[in-house]
C-alpha positions as CSV (number, residue, x, y, z in Angstrom):
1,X,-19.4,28.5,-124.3
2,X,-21.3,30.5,-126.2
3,X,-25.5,31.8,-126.1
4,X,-26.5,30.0,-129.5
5,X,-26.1,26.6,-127.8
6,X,-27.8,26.9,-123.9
7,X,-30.7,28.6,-125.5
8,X,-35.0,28.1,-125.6
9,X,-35.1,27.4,-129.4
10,X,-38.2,28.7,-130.6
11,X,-39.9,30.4,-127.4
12,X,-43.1,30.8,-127.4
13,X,-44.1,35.0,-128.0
14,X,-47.0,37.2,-128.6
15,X,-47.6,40.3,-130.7
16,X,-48.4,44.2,-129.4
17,X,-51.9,44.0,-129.9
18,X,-51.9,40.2,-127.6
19,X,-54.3,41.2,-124.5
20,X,-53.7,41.0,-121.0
21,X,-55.9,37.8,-120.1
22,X,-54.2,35.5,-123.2
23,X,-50.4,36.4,-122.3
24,X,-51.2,35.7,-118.7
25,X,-52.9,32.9,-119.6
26,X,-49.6,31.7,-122.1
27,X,-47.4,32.2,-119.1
28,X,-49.5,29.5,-117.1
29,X,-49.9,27.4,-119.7
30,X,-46.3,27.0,-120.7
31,X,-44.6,28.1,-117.3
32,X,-42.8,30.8,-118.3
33,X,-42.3,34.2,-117.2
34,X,-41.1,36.1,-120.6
35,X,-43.0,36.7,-123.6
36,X,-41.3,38.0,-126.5
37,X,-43.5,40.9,-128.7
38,X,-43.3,39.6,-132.3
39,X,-45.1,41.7,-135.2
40,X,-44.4,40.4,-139.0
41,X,-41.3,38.6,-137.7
42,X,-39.6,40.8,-136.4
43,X,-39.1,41.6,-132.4
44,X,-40.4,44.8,-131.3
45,X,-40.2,44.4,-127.4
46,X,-40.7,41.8,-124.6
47,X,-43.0,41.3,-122.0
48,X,-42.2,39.9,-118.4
49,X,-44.3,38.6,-115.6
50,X,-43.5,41.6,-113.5
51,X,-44.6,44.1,-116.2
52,X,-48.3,41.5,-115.9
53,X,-48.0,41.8,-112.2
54,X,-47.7,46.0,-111.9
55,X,-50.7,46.4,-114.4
56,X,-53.1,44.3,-112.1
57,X,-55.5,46.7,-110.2
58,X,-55.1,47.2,-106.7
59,X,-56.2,44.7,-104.2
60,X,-57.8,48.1,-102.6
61,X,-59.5,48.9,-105.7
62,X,-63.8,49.1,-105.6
63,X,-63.7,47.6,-109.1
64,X,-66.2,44.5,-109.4
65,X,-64.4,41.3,-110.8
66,X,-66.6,42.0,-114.1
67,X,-65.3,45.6,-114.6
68,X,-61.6,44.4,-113.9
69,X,-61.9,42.0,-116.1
70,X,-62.9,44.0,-119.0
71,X,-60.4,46.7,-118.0
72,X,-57.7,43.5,-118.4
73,X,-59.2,42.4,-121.6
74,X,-58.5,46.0,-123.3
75,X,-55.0,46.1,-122.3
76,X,-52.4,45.3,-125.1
77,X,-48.7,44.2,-124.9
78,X,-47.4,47.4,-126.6
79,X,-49.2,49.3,-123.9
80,X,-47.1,47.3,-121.0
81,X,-44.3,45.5,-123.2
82,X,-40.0,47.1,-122.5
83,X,-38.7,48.4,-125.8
84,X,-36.4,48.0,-127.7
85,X,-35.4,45.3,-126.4
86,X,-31.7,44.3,-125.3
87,X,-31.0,41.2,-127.6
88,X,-27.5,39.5,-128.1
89,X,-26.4,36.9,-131.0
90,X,-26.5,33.2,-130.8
91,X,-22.0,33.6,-131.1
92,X,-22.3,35.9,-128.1
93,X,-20.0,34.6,-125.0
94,X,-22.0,33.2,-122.1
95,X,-20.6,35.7,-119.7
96,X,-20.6,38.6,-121.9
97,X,-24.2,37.8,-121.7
98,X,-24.5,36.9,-117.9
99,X,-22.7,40.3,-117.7
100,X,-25.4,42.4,-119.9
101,X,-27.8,40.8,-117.7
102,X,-26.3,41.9,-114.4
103,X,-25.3,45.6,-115.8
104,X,-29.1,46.0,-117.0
105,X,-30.8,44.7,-114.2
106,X,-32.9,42.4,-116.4
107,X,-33.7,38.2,-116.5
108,X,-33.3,37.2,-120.4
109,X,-31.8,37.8,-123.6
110,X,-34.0,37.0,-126.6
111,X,-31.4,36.0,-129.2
112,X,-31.5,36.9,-132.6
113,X,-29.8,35.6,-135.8
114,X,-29.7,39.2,-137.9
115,X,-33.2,40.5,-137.7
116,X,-34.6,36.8,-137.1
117,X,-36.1,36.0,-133.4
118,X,-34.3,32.1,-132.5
119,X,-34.4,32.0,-129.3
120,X,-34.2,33.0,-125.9
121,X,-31.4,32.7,-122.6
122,X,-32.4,33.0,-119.1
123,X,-30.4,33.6,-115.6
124,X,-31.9,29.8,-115.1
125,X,-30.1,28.5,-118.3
126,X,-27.2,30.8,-116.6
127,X,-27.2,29.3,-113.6
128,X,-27.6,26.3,-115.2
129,X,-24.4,26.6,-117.2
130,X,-22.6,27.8,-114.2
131,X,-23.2,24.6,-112.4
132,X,-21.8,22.4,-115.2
133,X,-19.0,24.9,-115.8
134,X,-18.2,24.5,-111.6
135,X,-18.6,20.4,-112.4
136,X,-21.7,20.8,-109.8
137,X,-22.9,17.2,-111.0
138,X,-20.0,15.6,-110.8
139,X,-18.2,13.6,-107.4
140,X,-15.0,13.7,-107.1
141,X,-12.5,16.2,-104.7
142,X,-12.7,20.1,-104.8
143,X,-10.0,22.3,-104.5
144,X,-9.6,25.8,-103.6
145,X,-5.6,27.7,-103.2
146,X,-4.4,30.8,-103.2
147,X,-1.7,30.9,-105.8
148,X,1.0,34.2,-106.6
149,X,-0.1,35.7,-109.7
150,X,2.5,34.8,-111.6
151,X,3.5,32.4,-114.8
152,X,3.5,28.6,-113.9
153,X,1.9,28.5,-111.2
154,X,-1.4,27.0,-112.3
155,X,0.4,24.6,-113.9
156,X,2.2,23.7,-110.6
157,X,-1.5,23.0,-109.2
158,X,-2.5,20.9,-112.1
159,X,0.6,18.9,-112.2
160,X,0.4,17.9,-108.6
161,X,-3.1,16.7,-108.8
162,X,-1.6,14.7,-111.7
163,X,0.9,13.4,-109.4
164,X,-1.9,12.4,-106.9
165,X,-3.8,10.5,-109.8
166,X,-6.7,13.1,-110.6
167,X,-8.5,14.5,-113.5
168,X,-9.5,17.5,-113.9
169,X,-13.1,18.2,-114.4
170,X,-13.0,22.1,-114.0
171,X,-11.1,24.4,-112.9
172,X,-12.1,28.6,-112.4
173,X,-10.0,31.3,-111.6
174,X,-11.3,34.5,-108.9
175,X,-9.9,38.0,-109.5
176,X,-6.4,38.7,-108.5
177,X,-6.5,40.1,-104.6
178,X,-4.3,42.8,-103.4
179,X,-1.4,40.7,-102.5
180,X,-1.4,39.7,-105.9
181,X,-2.3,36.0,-105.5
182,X,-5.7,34.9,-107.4
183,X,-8.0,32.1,-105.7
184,X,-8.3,29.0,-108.0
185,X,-11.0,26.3,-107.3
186,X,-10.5,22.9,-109.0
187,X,-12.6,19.8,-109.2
188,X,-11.1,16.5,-110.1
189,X,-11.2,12.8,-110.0
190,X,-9.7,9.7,-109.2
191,X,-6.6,11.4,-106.7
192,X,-6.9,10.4,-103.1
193,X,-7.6,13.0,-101.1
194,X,-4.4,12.1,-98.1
195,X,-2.1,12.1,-101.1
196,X,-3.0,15.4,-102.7
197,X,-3.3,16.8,-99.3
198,X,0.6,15.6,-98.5
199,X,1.8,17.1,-101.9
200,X,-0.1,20.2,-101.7
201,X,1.4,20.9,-98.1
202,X,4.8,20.0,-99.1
203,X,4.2,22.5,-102.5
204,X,4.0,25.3,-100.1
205,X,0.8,26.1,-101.5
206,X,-2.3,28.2,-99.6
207,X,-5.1,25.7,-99.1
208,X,-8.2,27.3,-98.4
209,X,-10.5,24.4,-98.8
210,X,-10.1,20.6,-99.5
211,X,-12.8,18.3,-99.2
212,X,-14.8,15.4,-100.9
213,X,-17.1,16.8,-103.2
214,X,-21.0,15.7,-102.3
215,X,-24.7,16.7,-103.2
216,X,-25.2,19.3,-100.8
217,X,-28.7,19.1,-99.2
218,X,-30.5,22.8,-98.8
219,X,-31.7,23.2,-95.1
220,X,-35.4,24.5,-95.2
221,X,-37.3,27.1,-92.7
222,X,-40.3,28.2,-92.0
């Protein structure tokens, strides 16, 4: 998978000299918490809600609502905006850019095609891509061994659940653990789960989790 097709085509930006009130107001409008900075076309820097947030004045403050307000109203973007900003290509891998996000400690990507703002990727549209990568929306059985590191062996996995009448909807691979074994989750279809279980135990494989993939249902508190 690559960033060019899970992206915001077209997201909606502001220039340096946008003030305070209009990109806040933007960000409700459209529900959105970046805001490229655009000036003649080309990207100069990028605004968050957090960098909107930490420019309000202090709930302690003894400024009237009229004079915060008008101290607001004279605040541009390229007073508050992060630049440069960190921008990957539309042929950039999804987790080379899930793993820019995590190194940076930042929320979005705008993407560019040469000097050209196209669009902009998230953590949601990573998460989101995650989820179909895990085959989060579909039913099925999931899988999880612990296989030797070794040649063949994934293919031993794959050709039991063949065996037990699956398809395979996804499979993804942990790192390899001391013992040199790697965990590897699977989701499938159509094998029943008593005969994959029976095969699996007679491989000799390390089961770690077996069970009936279903919606799970959050528990809330508070």
């Amino acid at each position: 998978m690559i960033v060019g097709t899970h992206i915001t085509q077209n997201p909606v930006s502001v220039t340096s000299d946008t003030n305070y009130p209009h990109a806040v107001s933007l960000m409700r409008e459209k529900k959105i918490r970046r805001l490229p900075v655009v000036d003649g076309g080309k990207l100069v820097g990028i605004v968050v809600e957090k960098d909107l947030l930490s420019t309000q004045p202090s709930p302690a403050t003894t400024l009237s609502i009229y004079e915060m307000n008008s101290l607001l109203a004279n605040i541009k973007m390229k007073q508050i905006m992060t630049h440069p900003a960190i921008t990957v290509e539309g042929d950039c891998p999804m987790e080379e850019a899930a793993r820019i996000m995590v190194e940076k400690k930042i929320g979005c990507l705008p993407v560019m095609e040469k000097d050209k703002l196209i669009g902009i990727i998230t953590e949601t549209d990573i998460f989101r891509t995650l989820v179909e990568v895990l085959g989060g929306e579909e039913g099925g059985v999931r899988l999880t061994a612990k296989i030797p590191e070794r040649v063949g062996e994934l293919a031993r996995v794959t050709s039991l659940i063949a065996e037990a009448g699956g398809n395979i909807v996804s499979i993804t691979t942990s790192r390899v653990h001391e013992n040199s074994h790697r965990e590897v989750t699977i989701k499938e279809k159509g094998a029943n789960p008593d005969t994959l279980k029976t095969l699996l135990d007679k491989s000799g494989l390390t089961v770690i989790d077996l069970r009936t993939s279903t919606r799970y249902q959050p528990r809330l508190f508070g």
